[in-house]
One Martini backbone bead per residue (centre of mass of N, CA, C, O) as a GRO file, in nm:
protein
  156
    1UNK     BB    1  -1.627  -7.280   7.954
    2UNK     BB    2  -1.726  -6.967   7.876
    3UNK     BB    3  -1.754  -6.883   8.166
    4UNK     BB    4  -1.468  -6.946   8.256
    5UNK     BB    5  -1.333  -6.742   8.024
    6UNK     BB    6  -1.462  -6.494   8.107
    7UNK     BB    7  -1.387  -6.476   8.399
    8UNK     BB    8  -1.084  -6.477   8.379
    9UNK     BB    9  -1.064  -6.215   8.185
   10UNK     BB   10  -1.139  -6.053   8.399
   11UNK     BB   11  -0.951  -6.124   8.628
   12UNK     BB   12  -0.696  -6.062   8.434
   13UNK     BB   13  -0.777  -5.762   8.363
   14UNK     BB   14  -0.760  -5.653   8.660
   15UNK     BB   15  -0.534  -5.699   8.725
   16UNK     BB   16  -0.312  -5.593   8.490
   17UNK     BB   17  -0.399  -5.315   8.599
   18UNK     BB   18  -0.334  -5.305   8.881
   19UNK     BB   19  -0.041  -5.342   8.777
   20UNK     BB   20  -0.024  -5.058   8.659
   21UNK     BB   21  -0.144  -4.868   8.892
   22UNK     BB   22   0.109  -4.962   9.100
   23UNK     BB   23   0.397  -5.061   8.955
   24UNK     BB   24   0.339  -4.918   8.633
   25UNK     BB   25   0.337  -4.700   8.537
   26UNK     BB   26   0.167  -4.568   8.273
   27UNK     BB   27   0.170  -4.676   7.946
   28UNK     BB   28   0.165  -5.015   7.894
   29UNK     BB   29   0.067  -5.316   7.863
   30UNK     BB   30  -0.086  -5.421   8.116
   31UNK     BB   31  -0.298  -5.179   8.058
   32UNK     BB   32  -0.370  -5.266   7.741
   33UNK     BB   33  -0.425  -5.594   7.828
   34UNK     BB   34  -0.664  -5.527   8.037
   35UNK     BB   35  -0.835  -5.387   7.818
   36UNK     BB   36  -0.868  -5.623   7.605
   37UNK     BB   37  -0.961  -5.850   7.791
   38UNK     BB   38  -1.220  -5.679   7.891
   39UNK     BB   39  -1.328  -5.663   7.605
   40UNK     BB   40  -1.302  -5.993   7.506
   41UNK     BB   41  -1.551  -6.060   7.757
   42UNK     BB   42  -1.758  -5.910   7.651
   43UNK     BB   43  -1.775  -6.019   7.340
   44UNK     BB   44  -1.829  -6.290   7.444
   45UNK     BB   45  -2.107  -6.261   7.589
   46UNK     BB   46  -2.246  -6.158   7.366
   47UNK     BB   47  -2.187  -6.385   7.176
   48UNK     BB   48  -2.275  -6.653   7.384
   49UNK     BB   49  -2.544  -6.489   7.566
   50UNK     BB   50  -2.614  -6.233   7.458
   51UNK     BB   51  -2.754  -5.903   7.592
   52UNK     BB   52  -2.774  -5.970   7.891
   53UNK     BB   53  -2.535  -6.079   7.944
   54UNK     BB   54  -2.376  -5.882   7.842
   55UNK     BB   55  -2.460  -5.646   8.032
   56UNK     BB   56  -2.362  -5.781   8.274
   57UNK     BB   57  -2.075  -5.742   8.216
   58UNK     BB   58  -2.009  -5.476   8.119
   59UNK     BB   59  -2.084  -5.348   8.440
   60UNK     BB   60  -1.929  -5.505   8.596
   61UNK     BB   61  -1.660  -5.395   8.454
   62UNK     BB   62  -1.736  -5.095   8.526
   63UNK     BB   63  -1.744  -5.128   8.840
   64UNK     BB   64  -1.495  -5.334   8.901
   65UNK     BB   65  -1.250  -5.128   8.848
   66UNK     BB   66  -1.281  -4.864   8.999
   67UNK     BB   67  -1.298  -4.970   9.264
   68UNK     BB   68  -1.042  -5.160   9.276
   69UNK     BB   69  -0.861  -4.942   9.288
   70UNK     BB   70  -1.001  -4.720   9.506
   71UNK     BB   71  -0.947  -4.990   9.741
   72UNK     BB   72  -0.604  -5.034   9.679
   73UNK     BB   73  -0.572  -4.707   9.766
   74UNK     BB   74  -0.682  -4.763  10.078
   75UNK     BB   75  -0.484  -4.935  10.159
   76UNK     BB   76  -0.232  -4.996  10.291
   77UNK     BB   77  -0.062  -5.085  10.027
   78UNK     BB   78  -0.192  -4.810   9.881
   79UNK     BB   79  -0.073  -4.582  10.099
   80UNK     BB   80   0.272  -4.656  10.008
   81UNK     BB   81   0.258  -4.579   9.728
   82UNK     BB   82   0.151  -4.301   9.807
   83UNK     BB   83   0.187  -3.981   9.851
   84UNK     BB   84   0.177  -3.734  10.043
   85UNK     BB   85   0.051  -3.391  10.098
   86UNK     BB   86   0.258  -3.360  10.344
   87UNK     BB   87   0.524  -3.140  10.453
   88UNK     BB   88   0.732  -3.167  10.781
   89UNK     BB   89   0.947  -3.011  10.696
   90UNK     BB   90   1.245  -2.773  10.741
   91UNK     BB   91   1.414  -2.501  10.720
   92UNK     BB   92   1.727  -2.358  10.819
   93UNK     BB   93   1.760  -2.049  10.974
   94UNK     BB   94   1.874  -1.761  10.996
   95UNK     BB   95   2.002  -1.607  11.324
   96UNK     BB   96   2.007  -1.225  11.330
   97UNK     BB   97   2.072  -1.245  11.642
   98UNK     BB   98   2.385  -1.375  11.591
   99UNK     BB   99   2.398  -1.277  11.324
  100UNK     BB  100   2.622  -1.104  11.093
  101UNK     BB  101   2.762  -0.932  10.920
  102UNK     BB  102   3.150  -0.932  10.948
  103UNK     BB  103   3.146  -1.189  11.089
  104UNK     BB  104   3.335  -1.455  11.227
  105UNK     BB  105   3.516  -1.834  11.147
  106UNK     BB  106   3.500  -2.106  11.088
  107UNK     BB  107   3.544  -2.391  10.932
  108UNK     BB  108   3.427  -2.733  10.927
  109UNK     BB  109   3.438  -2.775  10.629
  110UNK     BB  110   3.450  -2.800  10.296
  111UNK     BB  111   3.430  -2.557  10.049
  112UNK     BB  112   3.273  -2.660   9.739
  113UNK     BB  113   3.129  -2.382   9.745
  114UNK     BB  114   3.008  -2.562  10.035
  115UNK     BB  115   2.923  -2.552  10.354
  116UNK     BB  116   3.016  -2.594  10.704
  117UNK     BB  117   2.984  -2.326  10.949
  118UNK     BB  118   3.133  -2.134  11.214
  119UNK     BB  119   2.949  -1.888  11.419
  120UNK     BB  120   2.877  -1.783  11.729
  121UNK     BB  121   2.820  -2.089  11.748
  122UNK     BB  122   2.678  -2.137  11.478
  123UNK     BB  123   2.581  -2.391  11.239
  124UNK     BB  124   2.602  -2.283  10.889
  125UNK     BB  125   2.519  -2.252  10.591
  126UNK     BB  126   2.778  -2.202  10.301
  127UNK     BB  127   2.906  -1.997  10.098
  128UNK     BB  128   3.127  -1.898   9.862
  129UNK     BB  129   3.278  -1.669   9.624
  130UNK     BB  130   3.378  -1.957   9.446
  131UNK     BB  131   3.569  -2.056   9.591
  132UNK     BB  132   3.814  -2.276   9.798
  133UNK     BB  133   3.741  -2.375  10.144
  134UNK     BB  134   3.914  -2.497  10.385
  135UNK     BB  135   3.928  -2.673  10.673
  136UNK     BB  136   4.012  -2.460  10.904
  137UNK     BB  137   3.911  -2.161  10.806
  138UNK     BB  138   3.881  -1.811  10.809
  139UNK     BB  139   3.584  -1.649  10.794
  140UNK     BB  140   3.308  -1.378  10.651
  141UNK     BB  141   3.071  -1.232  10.652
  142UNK     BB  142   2.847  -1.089  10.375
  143UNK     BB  143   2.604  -1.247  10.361
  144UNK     BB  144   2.229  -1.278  10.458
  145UNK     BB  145   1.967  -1.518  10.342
  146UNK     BB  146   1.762  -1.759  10.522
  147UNK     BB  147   1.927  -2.032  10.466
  148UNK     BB  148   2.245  -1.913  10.380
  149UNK     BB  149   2.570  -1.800  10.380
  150UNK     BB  150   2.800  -1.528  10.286
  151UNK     BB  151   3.172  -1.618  10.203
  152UNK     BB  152   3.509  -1.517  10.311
  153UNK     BB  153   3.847  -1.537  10.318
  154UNK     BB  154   4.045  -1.443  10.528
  155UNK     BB  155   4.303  -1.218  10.530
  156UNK     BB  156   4.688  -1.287  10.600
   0.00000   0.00000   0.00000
């Protein structure tokens, strides 16, 4: 029976780790008692068995832990988990030779104080210089940015 309970406690201890590394990150309970649960299946070993089985018990314990998580983060399981390490968005630029500075347009919709204008055919992010500008109002290009236009409504 004390072999059986030797094998459960490592079974649940590594278990309780992956639930740590893949779940639930951070130091929680199950990272805690993952590793209390190998410590006390070491300690039974050693306890019950003598220093023979007591050191193949913490090797496979010391190799079979790292080796599990290791394994379930090239899983397919575990690379659904892991963040990719590029990528592939890219920022919309303006293009400076369709836009100039004092070009004019409407607003697509309301600039609060962002939102989406048309100037010479092109849709464009745009910030207003502060007020909030109506739907469908004739704006100014005052400043342009890289990534968005600075607009100010047109006076009437």
């Amino acid at each position: 029976m004390t072999a059986f309970a030797i094998i459960l406690l490592i079974f649940l201890g590594l278990l309780l780790l992956l639930i740590e590394f893949a779940v639930i990150p951070g130091v929680t309970i199950a990272g805690i008692g993952g590793f209390i649960l190998l410590g006390l299946s070491v300690y039974i070993a050693f306890a019950q068995y003598g220093t023979g089985i007591g050191f193949l018990t913490l090797t496979f314990v010391l190799v079979a832990s790292p080796l599990l998580i290791f394994y379930f983060f090239k899983s397919k399981t575990g690379k659904k988990m892991v963040l990719e390490s590029f990528i592939d968005g890219k920022v919309e630029t303006v293009n400076i030779e369709k836009i100039q500075v004092g070009d004019t347009g409407k607003t697509i919709g309301r600039l609060a104080p962002s939102g989406k204008v048309k100037v010479n055919g092109e849709v464009l992010e745009a910030t207003s210089t502060g007020s909030f500008v109506d739907h469908n109002t004739e704006i100014k290009v005052l400043k342009i940015l890289t990534n968005k236009i600075i607009v100010e409504p047109l006076k009437k």
